[in-house]
DOBALUM-245656 format. One record per atom (N, C-alpha, C): residue in one letter; x, y, z. Coordinates in pm, whole numbers, plus 50000, padded with zeros to 5 digits. Layout:
// DOBALUM-245656
AXYZ/...
// end
This chain:
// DOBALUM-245656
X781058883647553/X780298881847677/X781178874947781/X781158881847896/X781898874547996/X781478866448073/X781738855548152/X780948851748244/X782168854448355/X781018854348512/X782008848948634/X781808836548676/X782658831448781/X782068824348875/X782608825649005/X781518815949045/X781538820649230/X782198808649303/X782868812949429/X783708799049445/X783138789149549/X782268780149531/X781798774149636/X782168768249745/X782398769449827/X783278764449957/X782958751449970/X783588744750039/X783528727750065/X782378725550123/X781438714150058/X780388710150148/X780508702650268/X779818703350454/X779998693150502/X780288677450488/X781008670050539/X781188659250549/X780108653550540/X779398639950449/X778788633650417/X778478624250518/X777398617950608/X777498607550714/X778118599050673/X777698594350550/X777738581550485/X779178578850482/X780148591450448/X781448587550458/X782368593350589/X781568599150688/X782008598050856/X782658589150870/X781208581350860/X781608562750952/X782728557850865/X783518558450800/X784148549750730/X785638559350660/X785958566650740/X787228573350729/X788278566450639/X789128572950586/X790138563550523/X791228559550607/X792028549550613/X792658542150653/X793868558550735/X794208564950659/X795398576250684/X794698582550776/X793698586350765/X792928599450858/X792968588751003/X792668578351013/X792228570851148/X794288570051239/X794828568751123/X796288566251181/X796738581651259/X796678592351134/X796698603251202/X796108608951281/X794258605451329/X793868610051458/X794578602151565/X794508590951538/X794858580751665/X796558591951682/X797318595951619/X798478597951644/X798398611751691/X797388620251666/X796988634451713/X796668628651879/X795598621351866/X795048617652077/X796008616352116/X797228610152120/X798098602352180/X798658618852272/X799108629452201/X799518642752226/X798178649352282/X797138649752205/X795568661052265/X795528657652401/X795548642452479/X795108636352588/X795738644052694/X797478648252729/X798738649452774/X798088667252780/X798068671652663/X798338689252657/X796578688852687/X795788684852686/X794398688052721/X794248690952900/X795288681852981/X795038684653091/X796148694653172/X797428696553040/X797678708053094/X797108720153069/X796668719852964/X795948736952930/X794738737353033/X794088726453087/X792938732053146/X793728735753313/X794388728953346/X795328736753461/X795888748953415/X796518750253312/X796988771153283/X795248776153278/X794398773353238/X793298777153258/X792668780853406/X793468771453523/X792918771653646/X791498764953662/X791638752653568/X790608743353580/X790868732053591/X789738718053645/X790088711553664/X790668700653565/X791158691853549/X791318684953460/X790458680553352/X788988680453424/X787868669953354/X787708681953237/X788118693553254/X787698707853181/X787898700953064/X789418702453060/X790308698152942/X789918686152877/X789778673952952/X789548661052879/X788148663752823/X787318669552851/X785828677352779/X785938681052676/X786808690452672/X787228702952535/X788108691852478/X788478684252494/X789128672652400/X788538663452312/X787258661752345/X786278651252333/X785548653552196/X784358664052213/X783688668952171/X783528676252080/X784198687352079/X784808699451972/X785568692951859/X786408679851881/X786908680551758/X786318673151672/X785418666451755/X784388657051654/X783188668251565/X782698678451631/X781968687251591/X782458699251463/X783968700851508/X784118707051406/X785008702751307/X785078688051282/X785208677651147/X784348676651106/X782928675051140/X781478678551079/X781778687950973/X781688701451058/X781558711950998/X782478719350920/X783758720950969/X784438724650942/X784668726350754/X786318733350714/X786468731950596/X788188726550559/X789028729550681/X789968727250659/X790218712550712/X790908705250620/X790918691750615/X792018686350715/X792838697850769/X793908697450859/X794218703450996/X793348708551037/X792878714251140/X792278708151264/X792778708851375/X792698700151466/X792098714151617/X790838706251627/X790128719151738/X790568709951906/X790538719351950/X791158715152145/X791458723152218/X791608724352318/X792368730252410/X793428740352340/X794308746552369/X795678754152296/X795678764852423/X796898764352438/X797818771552556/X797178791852535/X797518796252432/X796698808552416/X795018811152475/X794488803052408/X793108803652452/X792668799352611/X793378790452663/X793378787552857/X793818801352911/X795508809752851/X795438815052915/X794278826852918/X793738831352826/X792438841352802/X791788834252883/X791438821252901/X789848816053013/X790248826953140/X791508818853170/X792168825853298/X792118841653318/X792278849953216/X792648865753226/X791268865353236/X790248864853150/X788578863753201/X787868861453325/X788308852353420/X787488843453499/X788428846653613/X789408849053615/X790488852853730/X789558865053821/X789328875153762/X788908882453819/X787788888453916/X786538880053882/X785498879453907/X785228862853971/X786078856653981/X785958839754037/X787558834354072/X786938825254181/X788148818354212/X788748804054145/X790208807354096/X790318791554001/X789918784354082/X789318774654016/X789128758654058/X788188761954103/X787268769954203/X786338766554268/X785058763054175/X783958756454191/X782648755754125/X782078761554056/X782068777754135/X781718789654054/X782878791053905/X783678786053937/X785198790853818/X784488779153661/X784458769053756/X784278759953607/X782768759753544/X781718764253611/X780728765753590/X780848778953461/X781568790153526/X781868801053457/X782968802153316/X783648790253356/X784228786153192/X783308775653103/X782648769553134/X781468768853038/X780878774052928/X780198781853061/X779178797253020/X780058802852934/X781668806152960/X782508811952895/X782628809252722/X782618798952739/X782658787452599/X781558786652520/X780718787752597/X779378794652545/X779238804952457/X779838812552533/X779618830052471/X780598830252394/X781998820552338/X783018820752282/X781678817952136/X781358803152184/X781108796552025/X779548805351983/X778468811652056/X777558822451968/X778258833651943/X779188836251948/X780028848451950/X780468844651761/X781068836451757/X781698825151668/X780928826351484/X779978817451593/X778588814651495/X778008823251396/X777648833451512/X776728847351471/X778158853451347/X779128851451422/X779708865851272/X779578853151154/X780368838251155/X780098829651100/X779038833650978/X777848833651021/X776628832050929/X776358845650900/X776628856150957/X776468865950867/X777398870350753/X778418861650728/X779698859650640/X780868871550654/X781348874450808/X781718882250869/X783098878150874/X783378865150811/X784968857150859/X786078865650765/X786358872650705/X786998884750655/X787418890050771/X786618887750899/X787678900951002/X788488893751076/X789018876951026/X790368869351054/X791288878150978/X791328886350880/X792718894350812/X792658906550814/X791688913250965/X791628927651037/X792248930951116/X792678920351187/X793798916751327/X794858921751269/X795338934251323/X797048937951287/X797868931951365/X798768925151260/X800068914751298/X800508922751407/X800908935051449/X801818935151509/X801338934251650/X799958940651671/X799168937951766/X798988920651813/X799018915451703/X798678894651740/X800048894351841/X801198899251750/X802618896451779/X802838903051925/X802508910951942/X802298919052064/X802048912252218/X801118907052147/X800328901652239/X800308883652262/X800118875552126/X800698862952173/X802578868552260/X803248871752222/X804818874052282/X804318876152433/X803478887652471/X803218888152599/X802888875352706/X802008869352592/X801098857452641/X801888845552732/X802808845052517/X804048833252592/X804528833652752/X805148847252743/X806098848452864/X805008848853008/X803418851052972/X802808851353120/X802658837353164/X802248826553025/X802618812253068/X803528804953090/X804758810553071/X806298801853152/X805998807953278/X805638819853305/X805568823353445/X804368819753545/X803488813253455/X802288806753551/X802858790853555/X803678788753498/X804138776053489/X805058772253596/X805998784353656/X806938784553742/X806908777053859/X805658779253969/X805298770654098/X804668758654071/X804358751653971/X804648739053927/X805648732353870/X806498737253815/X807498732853764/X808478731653902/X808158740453995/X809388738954144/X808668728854224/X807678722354216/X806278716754278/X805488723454408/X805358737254385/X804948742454432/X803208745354433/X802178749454492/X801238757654455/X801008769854422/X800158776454354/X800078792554317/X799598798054447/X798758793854529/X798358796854658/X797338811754596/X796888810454489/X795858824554416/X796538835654478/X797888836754400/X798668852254443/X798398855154288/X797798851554210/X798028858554031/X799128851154000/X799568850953876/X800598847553809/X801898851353845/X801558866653846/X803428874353884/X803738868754034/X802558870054124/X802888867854271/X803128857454298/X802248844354246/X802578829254270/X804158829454223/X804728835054070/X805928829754039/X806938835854130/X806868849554177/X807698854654270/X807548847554413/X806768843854436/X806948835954548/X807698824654570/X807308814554460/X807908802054396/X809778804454412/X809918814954315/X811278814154309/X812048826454436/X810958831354539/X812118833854638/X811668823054730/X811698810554714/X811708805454876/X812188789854786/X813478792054772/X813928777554723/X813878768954790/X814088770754957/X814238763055039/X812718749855040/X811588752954955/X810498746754936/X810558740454777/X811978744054705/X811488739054572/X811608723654629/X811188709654522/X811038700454515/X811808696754384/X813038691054458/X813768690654319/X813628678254176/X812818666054246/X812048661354141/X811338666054066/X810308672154099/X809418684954011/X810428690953900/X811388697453955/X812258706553862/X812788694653737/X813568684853830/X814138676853733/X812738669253618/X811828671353644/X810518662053568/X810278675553440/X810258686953497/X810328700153403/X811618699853309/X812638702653363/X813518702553245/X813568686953172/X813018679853195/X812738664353132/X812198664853006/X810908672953031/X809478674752989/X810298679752847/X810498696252888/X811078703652778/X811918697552701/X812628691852718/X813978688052670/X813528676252547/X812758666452639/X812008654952558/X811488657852433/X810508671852457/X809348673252353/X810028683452250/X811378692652265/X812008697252238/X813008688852120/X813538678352166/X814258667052081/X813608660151960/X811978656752035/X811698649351975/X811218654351831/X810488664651885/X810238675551764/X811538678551657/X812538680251729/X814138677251601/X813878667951545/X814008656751582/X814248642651559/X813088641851438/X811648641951469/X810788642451397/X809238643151475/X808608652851441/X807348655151451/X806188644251496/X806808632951413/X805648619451438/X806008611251589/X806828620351643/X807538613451750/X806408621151871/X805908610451956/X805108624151999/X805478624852166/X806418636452186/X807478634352281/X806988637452390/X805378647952370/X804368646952502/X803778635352570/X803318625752498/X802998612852548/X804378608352606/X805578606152559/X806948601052632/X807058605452711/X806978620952759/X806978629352838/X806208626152984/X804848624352946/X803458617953033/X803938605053089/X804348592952989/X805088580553047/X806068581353116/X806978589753120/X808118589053136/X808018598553350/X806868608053334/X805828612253497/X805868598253530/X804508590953486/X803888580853526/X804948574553594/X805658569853532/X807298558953555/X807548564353676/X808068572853716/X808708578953817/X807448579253954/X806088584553945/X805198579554042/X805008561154082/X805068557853926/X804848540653969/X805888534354064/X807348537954004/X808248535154092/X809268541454226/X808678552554236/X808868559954330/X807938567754434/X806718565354438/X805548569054479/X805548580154410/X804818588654506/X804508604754483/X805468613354540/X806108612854485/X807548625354498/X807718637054465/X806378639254370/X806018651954384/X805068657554319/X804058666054376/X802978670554289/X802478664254182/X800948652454251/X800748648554124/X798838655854094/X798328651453966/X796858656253931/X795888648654032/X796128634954077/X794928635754182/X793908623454109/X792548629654174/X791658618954119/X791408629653961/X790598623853891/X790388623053780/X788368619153756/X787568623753649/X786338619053710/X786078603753595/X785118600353655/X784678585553635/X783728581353574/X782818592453487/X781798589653429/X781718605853334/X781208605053218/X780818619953150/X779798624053204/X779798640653229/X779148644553225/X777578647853186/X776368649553196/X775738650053120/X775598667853047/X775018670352882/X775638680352849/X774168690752960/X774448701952975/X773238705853033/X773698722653032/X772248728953022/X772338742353026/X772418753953151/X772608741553238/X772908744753352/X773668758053399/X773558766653353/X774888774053345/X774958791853410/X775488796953474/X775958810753559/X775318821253446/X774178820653381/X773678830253293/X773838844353333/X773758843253472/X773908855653552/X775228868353505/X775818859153519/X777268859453526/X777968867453365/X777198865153260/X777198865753138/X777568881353123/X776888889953116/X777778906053131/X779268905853155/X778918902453266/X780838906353353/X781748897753269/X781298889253179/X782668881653107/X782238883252931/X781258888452922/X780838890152731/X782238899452663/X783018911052732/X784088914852659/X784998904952649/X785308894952748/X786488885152754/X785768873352630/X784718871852624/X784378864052540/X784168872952391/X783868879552377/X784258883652231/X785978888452196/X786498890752306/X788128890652298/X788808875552230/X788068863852269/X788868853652258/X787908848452140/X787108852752126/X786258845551997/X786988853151882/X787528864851893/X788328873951784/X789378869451795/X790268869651880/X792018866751889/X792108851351886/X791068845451934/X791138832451953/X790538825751792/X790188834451749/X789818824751552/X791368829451509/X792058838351544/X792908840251426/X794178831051455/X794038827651534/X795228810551536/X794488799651430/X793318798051427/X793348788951358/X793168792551241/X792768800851227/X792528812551071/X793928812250969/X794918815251065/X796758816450989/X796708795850962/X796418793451070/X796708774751048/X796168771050882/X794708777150863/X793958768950758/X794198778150650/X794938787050674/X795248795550528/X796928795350495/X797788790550596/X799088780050586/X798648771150507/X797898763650507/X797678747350423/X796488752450299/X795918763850294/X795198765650175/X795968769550078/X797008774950121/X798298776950033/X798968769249998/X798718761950022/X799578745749969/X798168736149934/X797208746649851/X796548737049739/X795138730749875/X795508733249974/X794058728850011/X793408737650090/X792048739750045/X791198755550081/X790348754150207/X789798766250205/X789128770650364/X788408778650310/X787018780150404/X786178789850409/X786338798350543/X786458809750571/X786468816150682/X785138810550729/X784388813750666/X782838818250742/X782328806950778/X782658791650750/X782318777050771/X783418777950862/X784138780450932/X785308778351010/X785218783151118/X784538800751104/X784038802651243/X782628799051286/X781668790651177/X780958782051233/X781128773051298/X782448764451268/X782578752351330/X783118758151403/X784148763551464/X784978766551551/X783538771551668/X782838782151669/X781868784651733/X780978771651828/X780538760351699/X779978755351715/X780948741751846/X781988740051803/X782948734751874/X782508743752014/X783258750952061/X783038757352166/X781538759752259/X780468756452170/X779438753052187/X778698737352270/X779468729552184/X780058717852284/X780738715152385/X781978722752380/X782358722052533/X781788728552660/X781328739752604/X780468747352692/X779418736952767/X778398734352692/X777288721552729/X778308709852813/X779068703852785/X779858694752835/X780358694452987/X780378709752997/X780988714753097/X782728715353099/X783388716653022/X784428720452929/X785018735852939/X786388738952846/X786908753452822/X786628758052705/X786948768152697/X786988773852563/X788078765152475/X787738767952316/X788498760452275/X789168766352085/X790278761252070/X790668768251923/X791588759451848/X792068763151717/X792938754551667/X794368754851712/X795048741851713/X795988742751761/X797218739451625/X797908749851644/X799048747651527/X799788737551558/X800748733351686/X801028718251666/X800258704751633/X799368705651686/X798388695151635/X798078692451485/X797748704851451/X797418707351326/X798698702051220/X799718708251249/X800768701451186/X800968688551211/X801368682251283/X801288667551334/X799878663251283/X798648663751258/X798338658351209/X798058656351013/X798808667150964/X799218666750840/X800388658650798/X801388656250877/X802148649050855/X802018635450946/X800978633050975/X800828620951008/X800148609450885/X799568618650751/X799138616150700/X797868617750630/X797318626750721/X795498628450702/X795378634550567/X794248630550504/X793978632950418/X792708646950427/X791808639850522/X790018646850501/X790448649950684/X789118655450697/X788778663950810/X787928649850896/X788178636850849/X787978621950939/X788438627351057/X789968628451009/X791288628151126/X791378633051245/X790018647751251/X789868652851379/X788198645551444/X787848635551373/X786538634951429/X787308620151532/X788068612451446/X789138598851538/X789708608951615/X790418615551600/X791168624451728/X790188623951894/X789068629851861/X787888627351953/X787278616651996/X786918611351889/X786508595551956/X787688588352003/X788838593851979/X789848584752038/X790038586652196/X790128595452252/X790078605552381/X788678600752447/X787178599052356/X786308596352433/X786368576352443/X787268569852385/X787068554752417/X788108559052536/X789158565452557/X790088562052645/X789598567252786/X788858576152772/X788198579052940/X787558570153011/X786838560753008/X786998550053068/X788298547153157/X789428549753067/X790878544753180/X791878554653190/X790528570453202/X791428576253235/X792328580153391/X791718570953436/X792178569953648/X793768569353639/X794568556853497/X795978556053506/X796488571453505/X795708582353459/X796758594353443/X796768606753607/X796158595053714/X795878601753801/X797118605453897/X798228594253870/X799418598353927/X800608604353825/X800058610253751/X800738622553637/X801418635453725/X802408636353731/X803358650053825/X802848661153736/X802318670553829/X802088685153794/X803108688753713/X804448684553770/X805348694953730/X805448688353547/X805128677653488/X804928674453349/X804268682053303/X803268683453360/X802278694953277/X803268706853236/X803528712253379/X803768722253343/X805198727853233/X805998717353206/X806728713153105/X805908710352974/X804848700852944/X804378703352862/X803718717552820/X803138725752915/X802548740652868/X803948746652789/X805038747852905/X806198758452852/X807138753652708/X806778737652657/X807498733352568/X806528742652422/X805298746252461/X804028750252362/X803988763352310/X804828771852393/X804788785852350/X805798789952286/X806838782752240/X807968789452155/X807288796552012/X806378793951993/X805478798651851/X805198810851860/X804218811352000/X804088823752058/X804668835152062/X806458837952102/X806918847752092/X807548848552008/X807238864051949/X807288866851848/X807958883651887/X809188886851956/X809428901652012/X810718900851894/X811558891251855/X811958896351749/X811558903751635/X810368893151601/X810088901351443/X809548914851501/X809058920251617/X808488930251666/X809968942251674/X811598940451670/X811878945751709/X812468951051545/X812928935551469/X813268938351335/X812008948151264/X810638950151311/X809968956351216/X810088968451239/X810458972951357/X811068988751389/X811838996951316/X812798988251221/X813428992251119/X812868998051013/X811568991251021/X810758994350874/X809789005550899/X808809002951017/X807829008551037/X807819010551206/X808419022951261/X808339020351371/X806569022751447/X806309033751404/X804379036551465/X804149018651460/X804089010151345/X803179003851412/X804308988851486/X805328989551472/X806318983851576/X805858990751741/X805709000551786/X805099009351907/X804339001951952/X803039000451801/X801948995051886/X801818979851908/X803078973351843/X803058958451926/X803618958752053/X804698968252052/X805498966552185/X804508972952321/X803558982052272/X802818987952365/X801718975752400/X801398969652294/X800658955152323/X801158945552452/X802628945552373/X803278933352468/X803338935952594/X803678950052639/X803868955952768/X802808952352837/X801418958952821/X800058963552836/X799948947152898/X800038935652791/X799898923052799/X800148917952961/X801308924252966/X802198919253133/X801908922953259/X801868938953176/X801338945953344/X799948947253360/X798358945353315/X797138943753284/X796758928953358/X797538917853300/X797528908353379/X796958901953544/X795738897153545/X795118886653438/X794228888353349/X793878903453300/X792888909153230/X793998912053110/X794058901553017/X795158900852951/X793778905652812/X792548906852872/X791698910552756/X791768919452723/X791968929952795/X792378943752811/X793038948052706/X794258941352688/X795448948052638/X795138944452501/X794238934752471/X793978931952294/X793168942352275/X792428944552380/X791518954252305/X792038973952318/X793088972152369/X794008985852387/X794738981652246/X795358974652205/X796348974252092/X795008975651985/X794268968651935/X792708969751828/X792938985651838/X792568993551930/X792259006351952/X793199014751910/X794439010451947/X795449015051955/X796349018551807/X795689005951721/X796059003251576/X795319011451537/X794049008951551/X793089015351484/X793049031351437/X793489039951584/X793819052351574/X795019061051537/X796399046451507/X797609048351421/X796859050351301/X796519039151223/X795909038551098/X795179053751042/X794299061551144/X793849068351138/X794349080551105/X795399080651196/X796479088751230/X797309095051062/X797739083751028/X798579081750942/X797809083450778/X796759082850806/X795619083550709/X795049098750702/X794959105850786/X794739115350839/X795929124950764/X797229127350731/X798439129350692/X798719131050579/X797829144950529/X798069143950355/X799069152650313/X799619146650218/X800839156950143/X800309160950048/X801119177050030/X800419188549974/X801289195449917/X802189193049773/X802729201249715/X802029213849642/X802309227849641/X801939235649525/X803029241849470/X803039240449325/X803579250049230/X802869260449204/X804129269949142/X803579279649056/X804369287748956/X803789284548820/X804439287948674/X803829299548622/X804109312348679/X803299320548583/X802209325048641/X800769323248574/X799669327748632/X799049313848642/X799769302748659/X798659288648712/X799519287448814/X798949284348924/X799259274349079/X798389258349041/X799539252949072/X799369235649049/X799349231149200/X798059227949262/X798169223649424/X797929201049367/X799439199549417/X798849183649384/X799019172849571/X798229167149572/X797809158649662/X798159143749705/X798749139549800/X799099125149818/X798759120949917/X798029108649950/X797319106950049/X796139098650037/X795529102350108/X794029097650139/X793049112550165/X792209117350057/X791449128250089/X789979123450145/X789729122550278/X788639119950346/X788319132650480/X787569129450529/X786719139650648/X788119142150727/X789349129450750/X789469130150884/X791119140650832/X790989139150680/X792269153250627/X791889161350598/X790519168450610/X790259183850584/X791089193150628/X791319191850743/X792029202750789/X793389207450745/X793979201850693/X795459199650619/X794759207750489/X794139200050396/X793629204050276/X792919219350342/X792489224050407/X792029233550439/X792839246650406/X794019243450506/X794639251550571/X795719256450415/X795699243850312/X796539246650173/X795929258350064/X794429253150075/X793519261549950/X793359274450022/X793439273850146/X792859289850201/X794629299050187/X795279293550183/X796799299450149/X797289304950003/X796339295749953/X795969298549760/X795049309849766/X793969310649862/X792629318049794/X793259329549881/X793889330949955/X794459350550039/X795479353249952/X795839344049838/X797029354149722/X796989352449614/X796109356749564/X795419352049402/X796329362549323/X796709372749359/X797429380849307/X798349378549164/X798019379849029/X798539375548935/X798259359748877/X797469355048921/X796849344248958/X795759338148834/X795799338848736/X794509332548622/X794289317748652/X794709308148720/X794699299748665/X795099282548820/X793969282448862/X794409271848962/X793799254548927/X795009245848971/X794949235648889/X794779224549005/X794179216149037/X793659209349213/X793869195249126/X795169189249100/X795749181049108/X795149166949167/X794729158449209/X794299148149280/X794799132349226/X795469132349129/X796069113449016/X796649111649120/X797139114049212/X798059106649346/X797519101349441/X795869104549473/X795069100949563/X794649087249584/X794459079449680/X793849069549719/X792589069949727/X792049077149765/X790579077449777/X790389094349824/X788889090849744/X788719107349776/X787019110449840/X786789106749983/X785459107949995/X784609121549995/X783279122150012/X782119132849952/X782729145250053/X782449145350181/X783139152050226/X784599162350210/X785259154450107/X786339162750048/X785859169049929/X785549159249844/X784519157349681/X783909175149754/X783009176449831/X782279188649859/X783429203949895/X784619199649944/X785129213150018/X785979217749861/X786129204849747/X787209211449679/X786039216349575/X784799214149577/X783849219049468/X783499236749547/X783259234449708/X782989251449746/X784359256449711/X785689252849722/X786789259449682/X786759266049488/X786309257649441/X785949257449289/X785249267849255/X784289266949316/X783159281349320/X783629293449354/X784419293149480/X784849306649523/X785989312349456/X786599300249409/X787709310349316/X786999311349151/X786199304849122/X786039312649000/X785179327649006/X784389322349161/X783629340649168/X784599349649178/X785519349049224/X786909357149220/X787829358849085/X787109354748963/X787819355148841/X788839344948789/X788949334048833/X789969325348880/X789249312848772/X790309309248671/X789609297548653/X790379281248717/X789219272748703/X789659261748795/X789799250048685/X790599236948741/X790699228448644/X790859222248757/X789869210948803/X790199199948914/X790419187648812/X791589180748800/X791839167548758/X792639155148857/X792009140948736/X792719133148810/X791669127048883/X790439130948871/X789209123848935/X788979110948924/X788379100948923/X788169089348833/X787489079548916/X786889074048846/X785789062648911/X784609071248980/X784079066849091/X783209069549159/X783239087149185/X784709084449213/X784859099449256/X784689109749146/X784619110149045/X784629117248900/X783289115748909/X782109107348958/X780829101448913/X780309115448986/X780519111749149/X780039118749233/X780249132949217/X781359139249191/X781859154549162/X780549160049061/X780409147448937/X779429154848868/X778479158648909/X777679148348991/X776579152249052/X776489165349111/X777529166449190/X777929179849265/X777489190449202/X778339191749080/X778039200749028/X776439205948939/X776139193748950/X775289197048867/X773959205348976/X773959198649111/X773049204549200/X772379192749264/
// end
């Protein structure tokens, strides 16, 4: 007698042991805020929001999805991928920054986390390992390179002046005579800093040095160049206040980023489940949902896991999923004083965004996989392209590459090989492939080449042990083939059936 068992996924966090984190988890959130605080208000600027966006989606979400969550290392926020999607969404139909814009990234965040939820609980989190790599690769690579280039007229201390991404950066860099060469020098600072420090070591957290190192230069030099401004002075209250209207014209951009946007943190918590500590998909895009659910109410961005964070806070020490709920409360004691980050230089930010995407591109492994497999090498590079020139409807192009995979796959599936022998008076027709609806025609065009030359012919043998699958639709054309050649005197021997497919044939035959 056998038994199974079933694998129970991690239960929520206990209140009782919320309040009372272990000593490691409180060191490593506190050491996660120190970095979330810095990259929270640049992503909500690549977002084309205001600051308070970001310090929102900082707050809230990560306390919500340490609740819920399953991965004990996983850190929810802001992340440079997911701003720029707010942006390719909301660009089009609203103006950054204006009222209508942040109202509409809300709502956005909204429709991210029921988007989330709903597959969540119907135990739908299986379609985190549906996403074809080369398509992710495709498309984060695109991504990267659209955020160094939205990064450009801040980093010169310039404005975008709402020309789009390509137009603001082409503008930026033909009219040097306006760059601001503090700005520049605060950018290559930025990079360089967070770049080192990350050599040096991870626990170093070279975005906050980065942020101090702005500050320094406004304290003792005034405003020399492009700084964030005021900052707000009280939280929000959460409210449902929200552009419901509006909800159509952005539901594809929001199921775009609720799909592309789980599978960053999806690779994060199945990196570290592989090293002995586990995840539930389907509790993950609950919390993750539910996260985004919060910022939304908050008046906040969309929001996802962030792989630096996430790492930094594993090697900061964390043990439990405490580490992201201190991450949050750490960010919400410090708003109170958050006015000191009001003379913060744009152009830091925008050094911190461009130090964030080296992860992102990914056009090597896209070019090395050409070697192997070029069809679906095509369809990353057709991704990446699509990515650039589609722009700011960068939703577009995920859902052209999905499509795009989808009908390779098909394609290629579709593509059956079809040897026949013949010894005598038997023809041996054998099969490799996939025999379904969408290869009839191949299989068609083989048996009807058999059945116009039976000539000397006793004996046909329909081969199938090579098959992958063999659906009813085929199961049916090789049973009318069966029939017609034995009414023709012909005997048949279909082998190689097995499982279901051997089950079903019988039926066939039987009537």
């Amino acid at each position: 007698m056998t038994t199974s068992t079933r694998r129970v996924p991690p239960a929520p966090m206990p209140l009782r042991r919320a309040l009372k984190p272990p000593f490691d988890d409180v060191v490593a959130g506190l050491t996660v805020s120190l970095v979330l605080i810095p990259q929270s208000l640049a992503y909500a600027s690549l977002a084309g929001l205001p600051p308070s966006a970001g310090l929102m989606a900082a707050m809230f979400p990560p306390l919500v999805s340490a609740v819920l969550g399953s991965s004990p290392y996983l850190q929810t926020g802001p992340t440079a991928l997911t701003a720029l999607l707010t942006l390719g969404v909301l660009a089009a139909s609203f103006v950054p920054g204006s009222p209508g814009y942040v109202q509409a990234a809300a709502l956005l965040a909204v429709l991210v986390g029921v988007s989330r939820v709903v597959i969540g609980l119907l135990r739908f989190g299986s379609i985190a390992y549906f996403m074809s790599l080369p398509v992710l690769r495709g498309f984060t690579s695109g991504a990267a390179v659209l955020i160094v280039a939205s990064q450009i007229p801040a980093a010169l201390g310039l404005g975008s002046q709402g020309l789009g991404v390509w137009g603001a950066a082409w503008r930026a860099l033909t009219e040097p005579g306006s760059w601001n060469l503090v700005a520049i020098a605060l950018t290559v600072a930025t990079v360089a800093l967070v770049r080192l420090t990350r050599r040096l070591s991870p626990l170093i957290p070279g975005v906050l040095l980065a942020a101090l190192l702005g500050l320094a230069v406004t304290l003792l030099f005034g405003r020399v160049a492009p700084v964030i401004g005021s900052l707000p002075d009280s939280l929000p209250r959460p409210s449902l206040d929200l552009p419901w209207r509006s909800s159509g014209s952005i539901a594809l951009g929001a199921a775009v980023i609720a799909l592309v946007g789980f599978a960053e943190p999806a690779a994060i918590a199945r990196t570290f489940a592989r090293r002995g500590q586990p995840w539930n998909a389907d509790r993950e895009l609950v919390a993750q949902g539910a996260a985004n659910l919060a910022a939304g109410f908050m008046h906040g961005m969309p929001v996802g896991g962030s792989f630096s964070r996430s790492a930094l806070n594993r090697q900061a020490g964390a043990r439990t999923r405490f580490s992201g709920a201190v991450a949050g409360l750490a960010v919400i004691a410090f708003f109170p004083f958050v006015s000191v980050l009001e003379g913060l230089p744009r152009a830091v930010l925008a050094g911190i965004v461009i130090s964030a995407v080296g992860s992102l591109l990914q056009l090597g492994a896209l070019v090395q996989l050409w070697r192997y497999a070029k069809l679906q090498a095509t369809t990353g590079l057709a991704t990446f392209v699509l990515t650039l020139l589609l722009s700011p409807r960068i939703d577009y192009a995920i859902v052209f590459g999905v499509g795009f995979a989808l009908f390779t796959h098909l394609y290629r599936e579709a593509q059956l090989g079809v040897t026949v022998d013949r010894e005598g008076g038997t023809v041996t027709v054998k099969f490799d492939g996939v025999l379904w609806f969408g290869s009839l025609q191949s299989l068609e065009r083989v048996l009807q080449r058999v059945e116009s030359d039976l000539a000397g012919i006793d004996t046909v043998v329909l081969d199938t042990g090579r098959l992958g699958r063999v659906d009813f639709s085929a199961l049916m054309l090789l049973h009318d083939t069966e029939q017609r050649l034995r009414d023709a005197g012909v005997d048949v021997e279909v082998k190689g059936l097995h499982g279901r497919g051997e089950m079903v044939m019988g039926r066939i035959r039987r009537g």
